[in-house]
C-alpha positions in Angstrom: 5.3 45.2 -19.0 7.9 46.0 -16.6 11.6 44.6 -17.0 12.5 43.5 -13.7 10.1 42.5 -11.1 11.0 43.0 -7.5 9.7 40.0 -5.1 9.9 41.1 -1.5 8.4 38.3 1.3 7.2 40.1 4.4 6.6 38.3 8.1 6.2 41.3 10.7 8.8 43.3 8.5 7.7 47.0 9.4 10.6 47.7 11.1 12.7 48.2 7.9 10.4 47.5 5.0 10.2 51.5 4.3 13.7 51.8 3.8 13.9 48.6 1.8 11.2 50.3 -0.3 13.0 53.5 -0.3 15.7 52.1 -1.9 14.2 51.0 -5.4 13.1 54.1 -5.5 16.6 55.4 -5.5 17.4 52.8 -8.4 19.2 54.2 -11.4 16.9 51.7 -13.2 13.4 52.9 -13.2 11.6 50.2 -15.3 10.3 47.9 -12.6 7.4 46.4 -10.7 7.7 45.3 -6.9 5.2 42.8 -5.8 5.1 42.5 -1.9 4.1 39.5 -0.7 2.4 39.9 3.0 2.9 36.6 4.7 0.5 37.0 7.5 1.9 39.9 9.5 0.2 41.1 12.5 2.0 44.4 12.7 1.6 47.2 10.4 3.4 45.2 7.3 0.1 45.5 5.0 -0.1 49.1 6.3 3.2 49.9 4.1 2.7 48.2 1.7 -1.1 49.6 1.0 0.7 53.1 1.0 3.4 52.7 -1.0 1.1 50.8 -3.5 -1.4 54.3 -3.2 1.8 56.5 -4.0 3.7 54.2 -6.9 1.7 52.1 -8.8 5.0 50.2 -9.5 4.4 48.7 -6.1 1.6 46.1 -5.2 0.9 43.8 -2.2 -0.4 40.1 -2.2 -1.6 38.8 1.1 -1.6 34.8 2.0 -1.7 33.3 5.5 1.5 32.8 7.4 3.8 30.5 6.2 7.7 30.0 5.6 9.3 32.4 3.6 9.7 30.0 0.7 6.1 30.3 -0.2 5.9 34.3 0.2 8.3 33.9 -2.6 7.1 31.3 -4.7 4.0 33.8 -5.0 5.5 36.7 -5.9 7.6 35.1 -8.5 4.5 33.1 -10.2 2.6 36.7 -9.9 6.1 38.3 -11.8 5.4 40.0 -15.2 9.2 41.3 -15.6 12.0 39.4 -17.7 14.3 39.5 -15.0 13.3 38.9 -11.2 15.1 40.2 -8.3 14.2 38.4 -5.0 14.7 40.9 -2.3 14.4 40.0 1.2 12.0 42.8 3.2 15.2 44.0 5.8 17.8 44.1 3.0 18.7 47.1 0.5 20.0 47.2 -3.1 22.7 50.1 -3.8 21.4 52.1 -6.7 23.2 51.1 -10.0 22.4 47.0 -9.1 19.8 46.9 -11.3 20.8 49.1 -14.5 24.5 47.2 -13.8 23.0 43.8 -14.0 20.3 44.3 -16.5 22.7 45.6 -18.9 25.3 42.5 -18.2 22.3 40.1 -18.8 21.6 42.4 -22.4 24.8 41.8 -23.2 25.3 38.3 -22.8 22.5 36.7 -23.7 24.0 32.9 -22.8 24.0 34.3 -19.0 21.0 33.2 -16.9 22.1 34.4 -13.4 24.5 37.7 -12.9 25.3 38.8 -9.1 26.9 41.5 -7.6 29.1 41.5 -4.5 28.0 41.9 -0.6 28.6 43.6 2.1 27.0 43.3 6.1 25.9 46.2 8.3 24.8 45.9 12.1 20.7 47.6 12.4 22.1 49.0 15.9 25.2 50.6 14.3 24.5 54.4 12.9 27.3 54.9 11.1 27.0 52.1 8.9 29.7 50.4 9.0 30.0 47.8 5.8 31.5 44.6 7.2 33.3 41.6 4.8 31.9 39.0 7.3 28.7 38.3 8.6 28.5 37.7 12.7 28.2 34.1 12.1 31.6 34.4 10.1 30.5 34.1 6.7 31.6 36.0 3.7 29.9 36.9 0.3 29.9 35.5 -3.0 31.7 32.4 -4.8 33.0 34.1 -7.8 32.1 32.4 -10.6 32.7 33.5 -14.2 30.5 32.9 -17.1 33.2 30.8 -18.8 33.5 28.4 -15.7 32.9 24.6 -16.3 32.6 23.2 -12.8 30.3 25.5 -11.6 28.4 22.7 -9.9 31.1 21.4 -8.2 31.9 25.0 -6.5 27.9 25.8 -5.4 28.6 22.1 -3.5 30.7 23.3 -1.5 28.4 26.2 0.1 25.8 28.7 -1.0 27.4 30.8 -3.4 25.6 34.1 -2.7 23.3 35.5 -0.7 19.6 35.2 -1.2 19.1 39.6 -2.5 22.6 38.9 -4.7 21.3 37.7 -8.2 19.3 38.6 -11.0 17.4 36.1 -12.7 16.0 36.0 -16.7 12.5 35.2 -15.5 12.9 31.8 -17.8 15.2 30.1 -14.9 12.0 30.0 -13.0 10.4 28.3 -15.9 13.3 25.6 -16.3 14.1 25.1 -13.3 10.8 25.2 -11.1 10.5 27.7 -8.2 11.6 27.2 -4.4 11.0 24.1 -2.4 8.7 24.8 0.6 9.8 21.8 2.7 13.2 23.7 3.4 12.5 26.4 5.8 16.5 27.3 5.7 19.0 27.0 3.2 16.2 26.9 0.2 18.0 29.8 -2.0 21.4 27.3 -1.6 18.9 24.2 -2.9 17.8 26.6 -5.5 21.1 27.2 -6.7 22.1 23.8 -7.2 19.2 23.0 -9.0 19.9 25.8 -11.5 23.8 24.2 -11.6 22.1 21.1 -12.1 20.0 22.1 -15.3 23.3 23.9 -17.1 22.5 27.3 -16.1 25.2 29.8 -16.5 25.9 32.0 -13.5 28.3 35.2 -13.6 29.7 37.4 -10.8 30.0 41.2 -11.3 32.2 41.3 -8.1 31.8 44.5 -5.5 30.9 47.6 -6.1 29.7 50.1 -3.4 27.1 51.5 -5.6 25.7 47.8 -7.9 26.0 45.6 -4.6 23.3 44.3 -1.8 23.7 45.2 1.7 22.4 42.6 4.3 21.2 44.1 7.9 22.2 42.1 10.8 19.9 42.0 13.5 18.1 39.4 16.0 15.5 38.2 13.8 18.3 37.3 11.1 16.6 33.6 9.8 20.8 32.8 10.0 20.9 33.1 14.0 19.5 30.0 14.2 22.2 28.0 13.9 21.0 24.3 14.9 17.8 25.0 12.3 20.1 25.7 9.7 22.3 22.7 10.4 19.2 20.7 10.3 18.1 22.1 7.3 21.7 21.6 5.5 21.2 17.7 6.7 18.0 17.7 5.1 19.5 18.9 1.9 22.2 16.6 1.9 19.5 13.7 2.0 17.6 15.2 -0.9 20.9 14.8 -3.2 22.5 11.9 -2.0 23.8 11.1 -5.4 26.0 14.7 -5.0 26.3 14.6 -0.9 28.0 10.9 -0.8 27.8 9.4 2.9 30.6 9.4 4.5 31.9 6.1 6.1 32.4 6.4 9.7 35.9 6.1 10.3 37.1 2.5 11.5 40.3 1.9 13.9 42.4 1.5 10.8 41.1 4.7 9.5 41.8 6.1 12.7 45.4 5.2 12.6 46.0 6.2 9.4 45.7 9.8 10.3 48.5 9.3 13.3 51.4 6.6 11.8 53.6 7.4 8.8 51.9 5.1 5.5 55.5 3.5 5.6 54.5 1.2 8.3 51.7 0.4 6.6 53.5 -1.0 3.7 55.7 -2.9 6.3 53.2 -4.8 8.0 52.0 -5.6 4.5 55.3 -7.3 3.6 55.2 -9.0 6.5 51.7 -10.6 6.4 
């Protein structure tokens, strides 16, 4: 049985899937399986992954009609055979000592169910390969948290605390904590996140290294681009947690003032009522 299993989700992906497969084969860490899911491409998707499949038998290839990417991953997890799983979207790359980095952090502390390495962005149109902090829509990498941190929950709250080809899983998580919800269509790895803060699972942060990190492509078919989906989506998952999301009450003229007149006069007016 392998130790890590590599789930990659593919919609139309053969653009970059080659070099995303290129780079587990430049992993420092051998001892893996990838299982490509094809999610109903009409391009030449199921062309790569037949080949690579023909050359590696590390590789294999599901196929399922077309649906969000949520369920292309859901199958390649419940398909996994590996004690750790490494989700892996199909236009990112993993920098080669990721997985022998991590695997050996998760050997080492066995109370550790998630361990994640740093990020860094680079623009598909931009040959020299510039690694950026930010993404184009602003955001940066990881919430660092530390395997002795108590209010981990808390901190995932406030955003999604890496991104999606970051961790590494112990299989078990999976098992615990149930696998991705297919009603999200965006935002689903930051719903999965809190559910695994919810359940007591202990996360660590590696932090960056150029050669154990994940490097996201930026491109026009980022899922991210579409901002008013995403916002959507994040109201959605505010609804599905209300107990940790609390409503906020619209502000009333009071309020309002509150924010512009010194609290002294506030206590004035009290005196004199």
């Amino acid at each position: 049985m392998p130790i890590i299993s590599i789930i990659i989700p593919c919609y139309n992906s053969d653009t970059y899937l080659e070099e995303t497969l290129d780079c587990l084969l430049a992993q420092s860490f051998q001892d893996w399986e990838c299982v490509i899911v094809n999610n109903g491409s009409t391009d030449r998707t199921l062309q790569i992954a037949e080949a690579y499949s023909l050359k590696d038998q590390r590789f294999s290839f599901l196929s399922k009609e077309h649906g969000g990417i949520s369920s292309g991953r859901n199958l390649g997890i419940l398909s996994a055979k590996g004690d750790y799983i490494q989700l892996l979207d199909s236009d990112d790359l993993i920098t080669p000592n990721k997985l022998k980095n991590e695997v050996e952090f998760l050997s080492m502390y066995p109370e550790v169910d998630i361990v994640y390495s740093g990020a860094r962005y680079f623009y598909s149109k931009d040959t020299k390969r510039d690694l950026h902090i930010y993404s184009d829509t602003g955001w940066t990498g990881a919430i660092e948290i530390d395997r002795s941190d108590k209010l981990v929950l808390e901190a995932i709250l406030q955003r999604n605390p890496f991104v999606t080809s970051a961790p590494l899983y112990r299989s078990s998580v999976f098992g615990d904590v149930g696998i991705y919800d297919e009603s999200l269509q965006y935002i689903e790895d930051w719903d999965f996140q809190i559910r695994c803060a919810k359940a007591g699972k202990v996360f660590h942060y590696l932090g960056y290294k150029f050669d154990s990190s994940t490097l996201i492509r930026l491109h026009d078919r980022n899922i991210s681009k579409n901002r008013k989906a995403v916002q959507e989506a994040k109201t959605k998952l505010i609804k599905k947690y209300p107990d940790l999301f609390p409503q906020r009450k619209k502000d009333g003229p009071k309020e309002i003032l509150k924010q512009f007149i010194p609290p002294v006069f506030f206590k004035l007016i009290k005196k004199l009522e």
